[in-house]
C-alpha positions as MATLAB code, in Angstrom:
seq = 'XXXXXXXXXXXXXXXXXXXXXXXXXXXXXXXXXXXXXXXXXXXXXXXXXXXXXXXXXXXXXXXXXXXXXXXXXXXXXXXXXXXXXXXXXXXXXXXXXXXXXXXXXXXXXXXXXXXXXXXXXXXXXXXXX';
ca = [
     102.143   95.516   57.031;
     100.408   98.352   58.599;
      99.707  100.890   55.217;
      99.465  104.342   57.556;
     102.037  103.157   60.014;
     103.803  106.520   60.452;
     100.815  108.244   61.201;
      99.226  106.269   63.589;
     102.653  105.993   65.500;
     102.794  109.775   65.321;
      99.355  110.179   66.970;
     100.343  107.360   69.613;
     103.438  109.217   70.300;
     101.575  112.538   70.653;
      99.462  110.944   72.873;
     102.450  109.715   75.112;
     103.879  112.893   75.065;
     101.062  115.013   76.368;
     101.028  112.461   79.154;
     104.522  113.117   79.557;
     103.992  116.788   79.733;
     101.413  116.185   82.392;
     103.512  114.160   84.683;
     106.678  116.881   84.320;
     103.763  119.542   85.266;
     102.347  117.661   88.033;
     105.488  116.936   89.650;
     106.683  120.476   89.282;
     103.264  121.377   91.512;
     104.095  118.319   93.309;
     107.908  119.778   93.797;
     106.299  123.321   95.106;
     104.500  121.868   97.157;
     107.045  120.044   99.279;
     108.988  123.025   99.460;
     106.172  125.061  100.839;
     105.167  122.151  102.816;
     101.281  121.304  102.388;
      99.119  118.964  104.189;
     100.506  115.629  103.281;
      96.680  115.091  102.245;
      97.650  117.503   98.996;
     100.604  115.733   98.589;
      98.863  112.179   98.239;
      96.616  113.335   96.098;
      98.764  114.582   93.184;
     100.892  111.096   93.724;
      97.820  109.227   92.736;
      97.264  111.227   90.122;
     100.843  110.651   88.629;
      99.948  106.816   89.286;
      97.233  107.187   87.115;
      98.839  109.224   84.487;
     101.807  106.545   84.220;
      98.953  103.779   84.007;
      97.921  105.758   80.776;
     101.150  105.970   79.790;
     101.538  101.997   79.955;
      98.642  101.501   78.710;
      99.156  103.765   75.551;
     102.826  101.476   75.387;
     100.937   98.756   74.922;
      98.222   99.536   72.514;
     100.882  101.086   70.465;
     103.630   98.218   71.023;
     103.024   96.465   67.484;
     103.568   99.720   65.394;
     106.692  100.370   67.372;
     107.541   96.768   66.137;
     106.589   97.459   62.668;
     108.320  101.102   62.787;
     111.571   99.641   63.893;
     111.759   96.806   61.228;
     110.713   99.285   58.442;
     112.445  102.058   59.640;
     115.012  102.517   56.970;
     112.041  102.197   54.520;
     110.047  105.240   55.864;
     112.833  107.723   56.062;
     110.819  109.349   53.215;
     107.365  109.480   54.877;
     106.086  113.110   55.742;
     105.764  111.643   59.690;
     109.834  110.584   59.659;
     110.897  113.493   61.291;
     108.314  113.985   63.595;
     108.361  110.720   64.732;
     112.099  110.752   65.380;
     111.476  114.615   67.438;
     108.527  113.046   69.409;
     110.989  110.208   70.450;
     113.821  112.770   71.506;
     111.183  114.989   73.262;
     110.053  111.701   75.266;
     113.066  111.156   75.933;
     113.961  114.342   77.301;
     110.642  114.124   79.705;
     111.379  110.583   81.518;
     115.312  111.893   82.349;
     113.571  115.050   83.717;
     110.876  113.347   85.461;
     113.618  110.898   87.055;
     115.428  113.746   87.989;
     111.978  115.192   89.686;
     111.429  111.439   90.952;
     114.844  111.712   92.669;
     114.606  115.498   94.248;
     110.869  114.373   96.138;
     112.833  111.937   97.805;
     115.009  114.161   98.775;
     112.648  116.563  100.178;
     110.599  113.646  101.875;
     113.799  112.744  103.179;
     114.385  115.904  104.639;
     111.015  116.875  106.129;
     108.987  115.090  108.949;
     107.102  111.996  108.872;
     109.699  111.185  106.170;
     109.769  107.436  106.553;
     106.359  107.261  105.758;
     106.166  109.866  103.117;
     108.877  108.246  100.841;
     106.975  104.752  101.587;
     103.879  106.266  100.083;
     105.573  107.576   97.414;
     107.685  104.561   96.030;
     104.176  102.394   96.550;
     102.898  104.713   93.653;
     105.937  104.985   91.289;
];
């Protein structure tokens, strides 16, 4: 039993979140870029940065996978802890991020899709999702 399992989930849920919020950000650069159609070589370059953005993301997932465990078995048990809410508006806010960053995901293939060298732009791109 982990004795300040609220907070560190909090902080590890933080952390994914600012991730998150990087990824949304970079994709909205990524999105304006497409539409004012940069060198693919700009292009690339902010898709390997998402890549290693969602490897941080994973990797946070996994450091952070036992107190997720814990939290979800003791759940009913911290509803008074000081981190309960927060916790529960981190979640939702996460949440909210990977729907909008599918959404994003979905709209760049679109636009590769539509623009030149498509074939080989959407290749590139699902190689780094």
């Amino acid at each position: 039993m982990t004795d300040n399992l609220p907070e560190l989930l909090c902080n590890s849920l933080n952390s994914q979140l600012s991730i998150y919020k990087q990824i949304h950000d970079l994709q909205t650069d990524l999105l304006r870029d497409l539409d004012s159609k940069n060198e693919l070589d700009k292009i690339m370059s902010l898709l390997e940065k998402k890549s290693h953005l969602l490897d941080d993301v994973k990797a946070e997932n996994i450091r952070s996978a036992p107190y997720v465990e814990e939290w979800i078995e003791r759940k009913s048990e911290m509803q008074n802890s000081p981190f309960f809410a927060e916790i529960e508006n981190i979640i939702s806010e996460i949440e909210k991020f990977v729907l909008d960053l599918r959404a994003q995901d979905e709209a760049m293939i679109q636009r590769f899709d539509q623009q030149s060298q498509s074939k080989n732009r959407i290749d590139a791109f699902r190689a780094l999702r």
